[in-house]
C-alpha positions in Angstrom: -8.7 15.7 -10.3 -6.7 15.9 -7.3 -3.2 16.2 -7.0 -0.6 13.4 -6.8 2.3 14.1 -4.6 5.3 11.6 -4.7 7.9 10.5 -2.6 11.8 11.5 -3.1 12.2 8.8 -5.3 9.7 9.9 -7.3 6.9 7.4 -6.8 3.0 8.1 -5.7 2.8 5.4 -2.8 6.1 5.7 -0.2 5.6 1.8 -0.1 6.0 1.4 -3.8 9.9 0.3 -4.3 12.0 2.5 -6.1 13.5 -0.4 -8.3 11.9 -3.6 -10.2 13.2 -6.8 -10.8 13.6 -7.3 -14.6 15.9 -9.9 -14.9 19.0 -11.9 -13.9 22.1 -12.3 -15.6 23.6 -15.6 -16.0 26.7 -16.3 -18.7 28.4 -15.0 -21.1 27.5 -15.9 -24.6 29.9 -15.6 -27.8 32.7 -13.1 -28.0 31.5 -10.1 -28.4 30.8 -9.0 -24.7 27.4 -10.4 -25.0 25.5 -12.4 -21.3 22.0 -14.0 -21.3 19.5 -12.7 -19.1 16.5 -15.0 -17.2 13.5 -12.7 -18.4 11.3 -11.4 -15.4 9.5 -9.3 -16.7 6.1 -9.1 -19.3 7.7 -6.4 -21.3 11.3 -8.0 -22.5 10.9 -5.3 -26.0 11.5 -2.6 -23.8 15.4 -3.7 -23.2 16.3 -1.0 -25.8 19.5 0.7 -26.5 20.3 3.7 -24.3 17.8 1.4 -21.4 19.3 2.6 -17.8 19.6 -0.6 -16.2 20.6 -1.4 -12.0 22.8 -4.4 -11.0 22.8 -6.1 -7.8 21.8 -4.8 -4.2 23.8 -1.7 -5.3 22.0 -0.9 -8.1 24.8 0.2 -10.1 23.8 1.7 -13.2 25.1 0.4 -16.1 23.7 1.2 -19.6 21.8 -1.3 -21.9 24.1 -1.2 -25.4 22.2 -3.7 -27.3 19.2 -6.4 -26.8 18.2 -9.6 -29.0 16.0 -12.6 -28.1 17.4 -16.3 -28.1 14.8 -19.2 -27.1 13.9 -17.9 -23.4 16.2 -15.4 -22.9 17.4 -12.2 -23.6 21.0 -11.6 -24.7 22.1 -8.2 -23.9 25.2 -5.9 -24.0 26.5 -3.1 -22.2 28.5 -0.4 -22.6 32.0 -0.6 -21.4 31.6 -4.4 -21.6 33.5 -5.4 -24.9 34.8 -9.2 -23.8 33.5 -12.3 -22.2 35.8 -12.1 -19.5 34.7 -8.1 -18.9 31.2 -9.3 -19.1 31.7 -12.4 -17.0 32.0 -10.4 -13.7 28.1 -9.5 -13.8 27.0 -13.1 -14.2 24.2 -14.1 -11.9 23.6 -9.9 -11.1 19.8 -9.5 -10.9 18.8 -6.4 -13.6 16.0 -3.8 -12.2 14.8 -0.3 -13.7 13.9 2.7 -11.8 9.9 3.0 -11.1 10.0 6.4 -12.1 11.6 5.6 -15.7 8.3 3.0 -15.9 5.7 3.6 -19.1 2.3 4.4 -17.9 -0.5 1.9 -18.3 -3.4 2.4 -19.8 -6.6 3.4 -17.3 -7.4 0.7 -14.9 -4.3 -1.3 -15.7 -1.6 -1.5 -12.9 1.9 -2.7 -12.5 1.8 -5.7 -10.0 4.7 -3.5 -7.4 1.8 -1.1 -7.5 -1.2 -3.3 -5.8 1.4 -5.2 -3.5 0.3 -4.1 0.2 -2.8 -2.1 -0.6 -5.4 -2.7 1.9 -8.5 -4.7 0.7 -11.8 -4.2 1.8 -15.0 -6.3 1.4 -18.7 -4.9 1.9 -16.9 -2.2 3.7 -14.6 -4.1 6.5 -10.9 -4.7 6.5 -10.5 -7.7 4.8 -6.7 -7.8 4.5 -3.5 -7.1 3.0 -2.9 -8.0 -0.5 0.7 -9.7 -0.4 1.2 -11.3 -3.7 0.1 -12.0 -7.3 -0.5 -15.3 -8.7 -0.5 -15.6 -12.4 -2.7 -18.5 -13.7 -3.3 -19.2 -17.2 -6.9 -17.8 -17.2 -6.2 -14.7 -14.6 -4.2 -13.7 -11.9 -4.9 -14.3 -7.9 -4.9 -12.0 -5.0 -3.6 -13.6 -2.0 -4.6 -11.5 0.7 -3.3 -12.2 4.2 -5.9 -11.2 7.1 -5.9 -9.9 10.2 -5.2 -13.4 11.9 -2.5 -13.7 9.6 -4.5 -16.6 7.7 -4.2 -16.1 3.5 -7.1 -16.0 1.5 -7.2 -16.1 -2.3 -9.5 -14.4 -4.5 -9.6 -14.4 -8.3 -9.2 -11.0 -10.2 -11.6 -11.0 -11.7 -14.7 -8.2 -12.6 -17.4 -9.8 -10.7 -14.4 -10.0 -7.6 -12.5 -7.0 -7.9 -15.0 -3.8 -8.0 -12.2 -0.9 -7.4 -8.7 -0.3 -7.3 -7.4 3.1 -5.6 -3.5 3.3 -5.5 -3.8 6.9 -4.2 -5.8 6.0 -1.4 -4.3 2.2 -0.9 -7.4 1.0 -1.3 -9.0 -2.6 -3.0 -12.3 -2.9 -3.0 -13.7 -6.8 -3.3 -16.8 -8.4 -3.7 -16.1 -12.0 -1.6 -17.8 -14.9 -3.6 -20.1 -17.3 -1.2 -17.9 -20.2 0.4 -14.3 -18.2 0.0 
């Protein structure tokens, strides 16, 4: 196994960001220093007490008192945040955490900031850069912009996607007939 070197901000690919966007704070709820949070993220159970959270283009760090669902959004609390109108000067912050403080996945699984700008190649060529992630109901979409700048989407899928190297940048594809 070779070995992975990282960036200073702690992170395998120097194009990986330092932060994720997990959220996005938008009122305060109740009395007790409480705001709601838009959810952006596929893991809302890790807002734990103790969480390091990052406000704004700043990231300040502010520290994640307490977390609790309501309908389809998160309502959280901070320390040093005891009041509605302490609380109300954070509405409509957008919340990120620190790559570095991310879980690891499981083999083969990747965070979505992870793929983003990997080259792809197909039957050996450059086939493009992969910009963004659709999610669809059944699975997600690569859209890949090429060389011309044109965007091309492929499904992920097993028969599509053979091999993903994040150390080397590197998607390999198998191009389905009339794509």
């Amino acid at each position: 196994m070779s070995e992975i070197t990282t960036n200073s901000a702690g992170l395998v690919n120097p194009t990986e960001p330092a932060f994720v966007l997990v959220g996005v704070l938008q009122k305060p709820h109740g009395v007790k220093g409480e705001i709601e949070m838009r959810i952006l993220t596929d893991f809302p159970k890790r807002m734990r007490p103790g969480r390091k959270l990052y406000l704004g283009e700043e990231k300040t760090l502010i520290v994640l008192k307490a977390s609790r669902p309501k309908m389809s959004v998160l309502l959280l609390s901070f320390e040093g945040y005891e009041t509605p109108e302490t609380v109300k000067v954070l509405t409509n912050q957008e919340v990120f955490v620190a790559v570095r403080e991310l879980p690891e996945l499981p083999e083969g699984e990747h965070y979505h900031h992870q793929l983003i700008g990997l080259q792809v190649i197909a039957d050996g060529k450059p086939f493009g850069e992969l910009i963004e992630i659709l999610e669809t109901g059944a699975n997600d979409v690569y859209v890949i912009k090429d060389q011309q700048g044109n965007e091309r989407l492929l499904p992920v899928i097993p028969s599509v996607v053979k091999s993903i190297d994040i150390v080397k940048g590197i998607i390999e594809v198998d191009v389905p007939e009339g794509l």
